[in-house]
N, C-alpha and C positions, 0 to 999 in steps of 0.2 A: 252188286253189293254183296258183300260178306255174307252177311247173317240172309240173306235171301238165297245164297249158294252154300249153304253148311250142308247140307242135304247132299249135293253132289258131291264137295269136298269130302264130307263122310266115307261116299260110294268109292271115290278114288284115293283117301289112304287107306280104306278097309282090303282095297286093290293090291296096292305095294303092297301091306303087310300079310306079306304071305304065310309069314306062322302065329298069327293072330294074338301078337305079343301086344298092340294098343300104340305103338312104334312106330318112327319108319326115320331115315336118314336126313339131315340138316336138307342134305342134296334134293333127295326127294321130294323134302316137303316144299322147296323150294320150284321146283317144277311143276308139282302139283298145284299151289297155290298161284303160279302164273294160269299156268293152262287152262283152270277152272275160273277163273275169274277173268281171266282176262285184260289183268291186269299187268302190262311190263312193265316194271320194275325191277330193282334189283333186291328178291326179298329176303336173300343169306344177311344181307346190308342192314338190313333192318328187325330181322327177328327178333333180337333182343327189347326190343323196342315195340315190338307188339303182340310179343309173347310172353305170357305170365312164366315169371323166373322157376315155377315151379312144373312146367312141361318142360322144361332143356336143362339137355345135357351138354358136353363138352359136342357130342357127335352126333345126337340124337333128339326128335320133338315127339313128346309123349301127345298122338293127334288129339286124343278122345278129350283131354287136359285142355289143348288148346282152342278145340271147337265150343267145349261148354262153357269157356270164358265169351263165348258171343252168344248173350242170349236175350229175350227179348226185354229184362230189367235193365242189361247194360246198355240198348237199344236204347231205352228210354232215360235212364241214366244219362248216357254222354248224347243224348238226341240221336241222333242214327249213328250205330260203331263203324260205317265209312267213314263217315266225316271225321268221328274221333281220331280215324286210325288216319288219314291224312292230315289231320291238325298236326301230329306227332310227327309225320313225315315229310310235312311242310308245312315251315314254320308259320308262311305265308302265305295258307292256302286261298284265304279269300279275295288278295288282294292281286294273287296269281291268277285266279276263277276271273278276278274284273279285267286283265288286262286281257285274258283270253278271248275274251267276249267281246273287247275295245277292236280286235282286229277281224275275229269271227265275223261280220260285218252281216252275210246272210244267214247268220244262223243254225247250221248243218252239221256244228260240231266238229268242224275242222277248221283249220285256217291254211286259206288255198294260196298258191306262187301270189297270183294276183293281190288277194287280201294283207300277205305278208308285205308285199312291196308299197302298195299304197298306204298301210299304216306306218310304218317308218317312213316313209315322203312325208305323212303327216306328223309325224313325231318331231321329224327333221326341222320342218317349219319354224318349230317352237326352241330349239335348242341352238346355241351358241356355235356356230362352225367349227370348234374345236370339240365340243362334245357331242355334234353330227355321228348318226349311229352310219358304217361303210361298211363294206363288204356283208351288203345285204342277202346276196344269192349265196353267197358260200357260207353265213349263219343260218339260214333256211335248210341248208341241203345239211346242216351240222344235226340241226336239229331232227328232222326227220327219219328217225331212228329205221323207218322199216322201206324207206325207200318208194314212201306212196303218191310222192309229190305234194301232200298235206302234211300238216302240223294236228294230231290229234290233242287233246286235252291230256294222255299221258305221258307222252312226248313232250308235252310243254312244261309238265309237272318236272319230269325225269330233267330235262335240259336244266334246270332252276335249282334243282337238289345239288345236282353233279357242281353248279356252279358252289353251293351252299358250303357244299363238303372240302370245297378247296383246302379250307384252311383248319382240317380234320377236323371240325364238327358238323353236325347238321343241326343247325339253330337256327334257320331262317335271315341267318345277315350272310348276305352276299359283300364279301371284301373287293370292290373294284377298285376303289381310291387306291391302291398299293399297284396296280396292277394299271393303272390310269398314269400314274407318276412314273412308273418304269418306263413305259413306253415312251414316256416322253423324253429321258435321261439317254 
């Protein structure tokens, strides 16, 4: 969580900034806020969007600006500022959280080759032969960004976004219909 990691984040742009200007580069901050958090994403992609307009520049994230926008009023404000900050960065986070959990089946926090393939057999069930989800091992291995044989909860997030963004925005509507009808033409 963000606001439980400002403390390290601190520690690591007070790092970069080597001439203690309060600074440090889009790139940078963007490494750091993966590394520290642990969060993969893609966060050049979304700064503007979770950074208050008045820490960035064209090239630059004033850190000190953007750390004190997390604190523990806005905590309580938007209920926890993870949440807020994935509401903002998926549109559909909760309904992305239930599907994750629909296949998570033991609870571990990953979804395993196994869990992935028996939930679509059961998805399959329910759905019309034409809109049968196929090529279940090669969306698995799509998704699995880091190559651990699981589907973590960021990975699912990140796969959903990417789908999100097709149609350059990120609003939470995944355009398939367009993309369902091609295929078929």
């Amino acid at each position: 969580e963000m606001i439980l990691k400002k403390s390290a984040l601190s520690s690591a742009f007070e790092a970069a900034d080597t001439l203690s200007l309060g600074i440090v580069s889009r790139v940078e901050w963007a490494e750091i806020m993966q590394r520290v958090t642990n969060i993969k994403i893609r966060w050049l992609a979304i700064i503007d969007t979770i950074a208050p307009a008045q820490c960035l520049s064209p090239t630059s994230v004033a850190y000190r600006v953007f750390l004190a926008s997390f604190s523990v009023a806005k905590k309580t404000e938007n209920k926890v500022g993870d949440s807020f900050i994935m509401d903002e960065m998926y549109g559909q986070r909760k309904k992305l959280e239930s599907i994750f959990f629909f296949f998570d089946v033991n609870g571990d926090g990953v979804i395993s080759r196994e869990e992935f393939l028996n939930g679509c057999q059961l998805l399959n069930q329910s759905l019309h032969p034409d809109c049968q989800l196929t090529q279940i091992e090669h969306t698995l291995d799509l998704m699995d960004f880091d190559g651990s044989g699981t589907i973590d909860m960021n990975e699912f997030f990140e796969t959903f976004r990417i789908l999100d963004a097709q149609d350059g925005k990120v609003d939470g509507v995944i355009s398939l219909a367009s993309n369902h009808t091609s295929r078929r033409n």
